[in-house]
C-alpha positions in Angstrom: -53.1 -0.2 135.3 -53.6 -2.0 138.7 -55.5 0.7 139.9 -57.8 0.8 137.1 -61.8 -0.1 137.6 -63.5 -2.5 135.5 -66.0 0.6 134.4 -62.8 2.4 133.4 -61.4 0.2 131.4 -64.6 -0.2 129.8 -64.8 3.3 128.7 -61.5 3.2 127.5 -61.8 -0.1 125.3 -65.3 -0.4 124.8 -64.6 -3.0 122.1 -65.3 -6.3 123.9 -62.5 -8.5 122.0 -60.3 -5.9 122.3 -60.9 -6.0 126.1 -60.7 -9.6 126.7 -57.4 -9.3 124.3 -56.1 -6.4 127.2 -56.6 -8.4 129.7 -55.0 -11.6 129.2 -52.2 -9.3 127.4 -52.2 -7.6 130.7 -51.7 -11.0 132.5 -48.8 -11.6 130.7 -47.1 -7.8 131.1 -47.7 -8.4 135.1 -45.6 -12.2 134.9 -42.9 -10.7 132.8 -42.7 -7.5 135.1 -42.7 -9.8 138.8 -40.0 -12.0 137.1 -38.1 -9.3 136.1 -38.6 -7.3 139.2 -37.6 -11.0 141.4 -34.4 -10.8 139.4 -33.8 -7.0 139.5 -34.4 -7.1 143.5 -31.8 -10.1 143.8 -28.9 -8.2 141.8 -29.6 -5.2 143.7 -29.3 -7.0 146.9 -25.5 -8.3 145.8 -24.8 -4.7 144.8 -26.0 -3.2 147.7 -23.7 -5.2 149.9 -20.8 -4.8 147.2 -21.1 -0.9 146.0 -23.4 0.5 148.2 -25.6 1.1 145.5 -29.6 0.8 146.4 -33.0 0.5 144.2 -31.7 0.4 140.8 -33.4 0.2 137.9 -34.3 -3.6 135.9 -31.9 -4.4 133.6 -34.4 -4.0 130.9 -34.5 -0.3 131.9 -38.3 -1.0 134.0 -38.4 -0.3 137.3 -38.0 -3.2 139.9 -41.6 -2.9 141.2 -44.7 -0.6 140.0 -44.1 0.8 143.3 -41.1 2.1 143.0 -41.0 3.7 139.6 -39.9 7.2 141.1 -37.0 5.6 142.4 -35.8 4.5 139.1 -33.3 7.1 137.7 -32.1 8.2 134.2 -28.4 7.2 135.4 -28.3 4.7 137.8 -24.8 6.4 139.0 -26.0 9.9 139.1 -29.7 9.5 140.9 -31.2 12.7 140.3 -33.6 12.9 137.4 -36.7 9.8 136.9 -36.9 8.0 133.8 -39.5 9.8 132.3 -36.8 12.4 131.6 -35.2 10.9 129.3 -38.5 9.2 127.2 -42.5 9.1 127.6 -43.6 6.8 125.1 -46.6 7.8 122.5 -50.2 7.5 123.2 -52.9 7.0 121.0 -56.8 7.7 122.4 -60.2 8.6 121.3 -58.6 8.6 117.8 -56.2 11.2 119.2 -51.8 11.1 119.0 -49.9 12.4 121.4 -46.4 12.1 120.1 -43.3 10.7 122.1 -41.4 13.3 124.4 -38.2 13.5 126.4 -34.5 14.2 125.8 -34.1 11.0 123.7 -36.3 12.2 121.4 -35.1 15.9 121.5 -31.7 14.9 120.8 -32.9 12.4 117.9 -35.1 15.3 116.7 -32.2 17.9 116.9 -29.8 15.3 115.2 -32.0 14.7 112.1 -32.4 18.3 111.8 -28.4 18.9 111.3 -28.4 16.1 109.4 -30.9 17.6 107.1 -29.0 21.4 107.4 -25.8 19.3 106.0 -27.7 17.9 103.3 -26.5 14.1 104.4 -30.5 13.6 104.9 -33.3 14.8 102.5 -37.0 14.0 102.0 -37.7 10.8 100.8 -39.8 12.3 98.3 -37.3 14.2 96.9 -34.7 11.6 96.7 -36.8 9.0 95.0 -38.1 11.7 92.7 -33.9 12.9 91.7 -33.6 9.1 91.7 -36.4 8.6 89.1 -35.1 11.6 86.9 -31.9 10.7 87.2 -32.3 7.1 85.6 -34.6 8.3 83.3 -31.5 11.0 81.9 -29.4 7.7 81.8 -32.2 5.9 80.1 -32.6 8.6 77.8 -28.9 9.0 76.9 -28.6 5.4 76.4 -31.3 5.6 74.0 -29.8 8.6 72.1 -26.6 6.8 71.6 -28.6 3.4 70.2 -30.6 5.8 67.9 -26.8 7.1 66.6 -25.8 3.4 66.0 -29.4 3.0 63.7 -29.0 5.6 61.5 -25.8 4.5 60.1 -25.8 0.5 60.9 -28.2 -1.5 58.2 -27.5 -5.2 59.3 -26.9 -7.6 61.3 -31.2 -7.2 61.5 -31.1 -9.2 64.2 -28.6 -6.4 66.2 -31.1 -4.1 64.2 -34.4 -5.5 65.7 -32.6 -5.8 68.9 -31.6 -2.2 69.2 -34.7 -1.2 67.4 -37.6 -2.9 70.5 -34.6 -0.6 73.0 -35.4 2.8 71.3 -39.5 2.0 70.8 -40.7 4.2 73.7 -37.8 6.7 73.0 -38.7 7.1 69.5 -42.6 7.1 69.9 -42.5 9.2 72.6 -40.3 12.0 70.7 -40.5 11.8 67.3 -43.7 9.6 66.5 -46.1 11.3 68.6 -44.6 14.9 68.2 -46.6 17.6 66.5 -43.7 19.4 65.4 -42.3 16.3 63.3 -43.8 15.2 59.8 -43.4 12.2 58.5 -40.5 13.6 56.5 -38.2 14.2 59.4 -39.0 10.9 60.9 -38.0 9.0 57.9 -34.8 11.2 57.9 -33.9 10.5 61.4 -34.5 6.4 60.8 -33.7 5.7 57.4 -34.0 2.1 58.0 -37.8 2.5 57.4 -36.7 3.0 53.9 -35.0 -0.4 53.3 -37.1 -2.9 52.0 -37.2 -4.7 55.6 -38.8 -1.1 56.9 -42.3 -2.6 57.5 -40.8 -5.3 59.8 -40.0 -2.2 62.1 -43.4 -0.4 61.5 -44.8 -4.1 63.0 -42.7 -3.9 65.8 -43.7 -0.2 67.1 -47.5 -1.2 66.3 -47.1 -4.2 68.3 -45.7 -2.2 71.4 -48.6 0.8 71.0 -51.5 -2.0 70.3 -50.3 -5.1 71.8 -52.1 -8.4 70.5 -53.6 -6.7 68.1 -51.2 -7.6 65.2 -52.6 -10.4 64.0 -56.5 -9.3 64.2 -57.2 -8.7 60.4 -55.5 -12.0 59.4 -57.9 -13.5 62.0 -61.0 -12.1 61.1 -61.0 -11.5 57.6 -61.9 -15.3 56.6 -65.4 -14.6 58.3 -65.9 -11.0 57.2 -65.3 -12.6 53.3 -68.0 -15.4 54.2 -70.4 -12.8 55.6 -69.8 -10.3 52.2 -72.6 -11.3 50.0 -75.2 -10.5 52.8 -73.3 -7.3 54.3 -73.0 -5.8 50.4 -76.5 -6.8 48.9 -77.6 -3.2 48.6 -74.7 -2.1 47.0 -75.3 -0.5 43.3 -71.5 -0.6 42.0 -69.4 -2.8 41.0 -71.9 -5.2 39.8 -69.2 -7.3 37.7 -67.0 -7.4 40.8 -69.7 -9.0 42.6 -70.1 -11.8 40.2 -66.7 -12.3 39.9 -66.6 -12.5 43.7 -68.4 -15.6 43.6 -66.5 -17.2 40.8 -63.1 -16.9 41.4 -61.0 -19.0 44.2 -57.9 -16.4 44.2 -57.6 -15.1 47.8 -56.2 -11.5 46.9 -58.8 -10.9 43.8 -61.5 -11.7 46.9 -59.7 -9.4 49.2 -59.8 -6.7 46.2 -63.6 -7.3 45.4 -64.5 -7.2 49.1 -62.5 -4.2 49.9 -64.0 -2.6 46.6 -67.6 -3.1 47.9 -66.7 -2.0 51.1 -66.0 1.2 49.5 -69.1 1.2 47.5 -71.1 0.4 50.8 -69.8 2.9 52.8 -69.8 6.1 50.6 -67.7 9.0 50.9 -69.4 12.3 52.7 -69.2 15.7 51.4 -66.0 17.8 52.6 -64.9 21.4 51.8 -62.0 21.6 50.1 -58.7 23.5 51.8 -57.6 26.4 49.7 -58.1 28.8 52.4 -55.2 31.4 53.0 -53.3 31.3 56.3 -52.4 34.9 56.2 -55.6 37.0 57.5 -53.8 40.3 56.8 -53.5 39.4 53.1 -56.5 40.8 51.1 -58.7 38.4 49.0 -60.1 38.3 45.8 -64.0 37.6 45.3 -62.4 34.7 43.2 -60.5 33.4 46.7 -63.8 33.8 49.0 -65.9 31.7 46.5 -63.3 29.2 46.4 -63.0 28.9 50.1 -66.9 28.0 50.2 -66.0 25.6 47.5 -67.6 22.1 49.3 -66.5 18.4 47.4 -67.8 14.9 47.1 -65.3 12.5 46.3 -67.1 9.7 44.0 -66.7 6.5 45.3 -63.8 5.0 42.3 -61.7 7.8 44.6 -62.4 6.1 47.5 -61.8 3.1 46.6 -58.5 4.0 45.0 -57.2 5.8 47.7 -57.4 2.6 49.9 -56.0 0.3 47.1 -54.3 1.8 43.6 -54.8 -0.6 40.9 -52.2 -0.8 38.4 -51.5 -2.7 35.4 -47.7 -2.7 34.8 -45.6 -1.6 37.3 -44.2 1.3 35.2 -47.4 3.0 36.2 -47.0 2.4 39.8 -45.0 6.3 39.7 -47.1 7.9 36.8 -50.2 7.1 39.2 -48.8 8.5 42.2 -47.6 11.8 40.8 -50.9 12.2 39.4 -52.6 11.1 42.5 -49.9 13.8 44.2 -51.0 16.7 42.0 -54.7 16.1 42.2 -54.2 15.7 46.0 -52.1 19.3 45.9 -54.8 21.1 44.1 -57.2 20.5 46.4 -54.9 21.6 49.0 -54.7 17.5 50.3 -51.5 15.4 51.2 -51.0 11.9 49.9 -51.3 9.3 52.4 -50.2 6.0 52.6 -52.0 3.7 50.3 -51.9 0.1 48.9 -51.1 -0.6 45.5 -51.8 -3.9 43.4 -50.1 -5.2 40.3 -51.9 -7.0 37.4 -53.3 -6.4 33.8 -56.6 -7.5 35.8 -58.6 -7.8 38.8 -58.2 -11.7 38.4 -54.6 -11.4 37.7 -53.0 -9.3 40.7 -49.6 -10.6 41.3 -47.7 -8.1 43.0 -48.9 -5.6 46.2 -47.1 -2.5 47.5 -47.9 0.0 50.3 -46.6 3.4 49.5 -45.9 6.5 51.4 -43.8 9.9 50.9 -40.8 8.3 49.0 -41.5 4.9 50.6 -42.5 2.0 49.0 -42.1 -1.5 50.7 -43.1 -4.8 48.2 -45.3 -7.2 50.1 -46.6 -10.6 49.8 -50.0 -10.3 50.1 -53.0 -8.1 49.4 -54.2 -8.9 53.1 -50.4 -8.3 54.0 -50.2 -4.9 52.4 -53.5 -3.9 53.8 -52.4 -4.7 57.4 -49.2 -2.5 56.5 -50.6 0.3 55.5 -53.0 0.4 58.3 -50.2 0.3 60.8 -48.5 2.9 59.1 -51.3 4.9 59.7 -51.1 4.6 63.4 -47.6 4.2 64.5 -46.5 7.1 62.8 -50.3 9.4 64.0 -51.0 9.6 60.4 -54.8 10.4 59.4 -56.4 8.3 57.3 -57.5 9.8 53.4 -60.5 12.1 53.6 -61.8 9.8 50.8 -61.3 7.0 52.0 -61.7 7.5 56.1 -64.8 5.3 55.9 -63.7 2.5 54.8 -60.6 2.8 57.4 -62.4 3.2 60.2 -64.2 0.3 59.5 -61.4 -1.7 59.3 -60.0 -0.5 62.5 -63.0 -1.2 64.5 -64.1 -3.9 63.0 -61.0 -6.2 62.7 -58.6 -4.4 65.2 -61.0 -3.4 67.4 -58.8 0.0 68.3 -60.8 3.0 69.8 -59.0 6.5 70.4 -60.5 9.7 71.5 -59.6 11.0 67.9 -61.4 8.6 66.0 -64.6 10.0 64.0 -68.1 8.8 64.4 -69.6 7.4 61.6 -73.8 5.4 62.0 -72.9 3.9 58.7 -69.9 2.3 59.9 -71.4 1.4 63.6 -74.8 -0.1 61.6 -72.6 -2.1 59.2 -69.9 -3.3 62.1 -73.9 -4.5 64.1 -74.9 -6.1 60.7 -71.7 -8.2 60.7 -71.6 -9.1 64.4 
């Protein structure tokens, strides 16, 4: 470094700041190295006169002088080999690396490497990765076990609702979101969705998939019924609804009417109905090809009553569905979950239910059931009624404000959501 030019060091740091910080850094390194070298040359005096020992090294392992850095052995006792033996340090330059050399760094090299051979050292990599899986086996066992305790424990709920937030990624990671799982052998495997506290649990999962999004249709709905009158002007049907809508001060014979023009508003598409064969191989009648071109409009009373089933006693409650079940079976359909209301009138609702498979959970609310059923829908990867998908979709865009890559497009939906914004 001493002997180093101004024009040198110029091409080697041609950074000015980093130049100005060399040199004073370089000041420094030439104090500490004449102290330590004062130091060094005293002790070696007293040696020399003691052992008869000359020109050892510092003892920070320098050499005493810049001068005399040949004389400066790997063992001060054996003075054969220089220093640079044992370790040359790296070097980084004209964004180049040359790596550290010497026997220290052979024998750390060579040390790692039997280390590595006996398997006491592995890759990082590969240690955090069998870290990872290895908790996540423990997690997942864990979980298992808790599922076992839910399928034969009913109560405390608060040890259920405890145990039930554990399992939520678990469960919607094997059996919700699983393609070779119906809704059949979910409700099988968790037959605490069929207690009459099941939709408290449905709540919970949505809340964990959707989070603050619970709460959006209770939010929103107060504005969407201010803004009805406008947003359903056009619409032809039901004409006595809309004058009751107007009339009335019952909160769930409003949600009813608006939910009913809704329908009405947004009118169901044509769709081919599903009695195709599955087996190619299987010959077909001229009967079974017509059939399969068969296309079908549901009217919009399907629609609506596929969102919400009106009722007037609740005797009817099953009649309806097993019809509802048989029409959907003819047409080669499946029944999804829908809301049901109880009253001999639209003025006189008094009871709401959301049903689904052999499910049926009472609820407080028309708004309430709605909300239910619409969760249902998604924690479980349900699709909504081809009747009714519409009106659905609607009502998760609009209130939820949910977007998946699944979701159909609809401009009647999209023009009515810009109407109401």
């Amino acid at each position: 470094m001493k002997c180093m030019k101004s024009e040198e060091l110029q091409e080697l740091i041609p950074n000015i700041r980093d130049r100005i910080l060399f040199k004073s850094g370089l000041e420094q390194l030439y104090k500490v190295i004449d102290e330590t070298s004062t130091e060094a040359a005293t002790t070696s005096d007293i040696d020399s006169s003691n052992d008869g020992i000359s020109a050892p090294c510092s003892p920070s392992g320098r050499a005493s002088s810049l001068s005399s850095v040949s004389s400066c052995n790997e063992n001060p006792r054996s003075g054969k080999n220089p220093r640079e033996t044992y370790y040359i340090p790296g070097l980084k330059y004209n964004n180049k690396y040359r790596p550290a050399k010497g026997k220290l760094i052979d024998r750390y090299n060579n040390q790692r490497r039997l280390l590595k051979r006996e398997g006491v050292l592995g890759r990082k990599r590969k240690l955090q990765i069998e870290n990872i899986d290895q908790e996540h086996s423990a997690d997942i066992e864990e979980d298992e076990e808790t599922v076992i305790w839910l399928q034969y424990n009913k109560e405390p709920f608060q040890e259920v609702k405890d145990k039930w937030l554990q399992t939520r990624k678990y469960r919607i990671q094997t059996d919700y979101k699983n393609s070779t799982k119906n809704l059949q052998d979910i409700l099988k495997k968790y037959p605490l969705l069929k207690q009459s506290f099941g939709f408290q649990l449905i709540e919970l999962d949505f809340e964990y998939s959707h989070p603050k999004r619970g709460i959006s249709l209770f939010v929103k709905f107060p504005e969407f019924l201010e803004k009805a009158n406008a947003a359903f002007i056009g619409v032809k049907v039901f004409q006595d609804l809309k004058i009751l809508f107007n009339n009335t001060t019952q909160e769930d014979t409003k949600t009813f009417i608006a939910l009913s023009l809704l329908c009405g508003k947004l009118v169901p598409t044509v769709g081919r109905s599903d009695n195709r064969r599955n087996d190619k191989n299987e010959k077909r009648s001229s009967k079974d090809l017509a059939d399969q071109k068969k296309y079908n409009k549901p009217t919009i009373l399907e629609s609506r009553d596929s969102l919400i089933l009106h009722v007037k006693t609740q005797s009817d409650i099953q009649n309806c569905l097993a019809t509802r079940r048989d029409i959907h079976l003819k047409k080669g359909l499946t029944c999804q979950p829908v809301v049901i209301c109880v009253g001999p009138d639209v003025e006189n609702i008094t009871e709401f239910y959301v049903n689904f498979d052999d499910v049926t959970y009472q609820l407080e609310s028309l708004l309430k059931a709605v909300d239910i059923c619409f969760k249902t829908f998604h924690v479980f990867d349900i699709k909504y009624p081809r009747e009714s998908i519409q009106p659905w979709m609607f009502i998760q865009r609009y209130f939820y404000e949910i977007h998946t890559p699944q979701d159909h497009t609809f401009p009647s939906v999209a023009t009515l959501i810009a109407d109401l914004m």
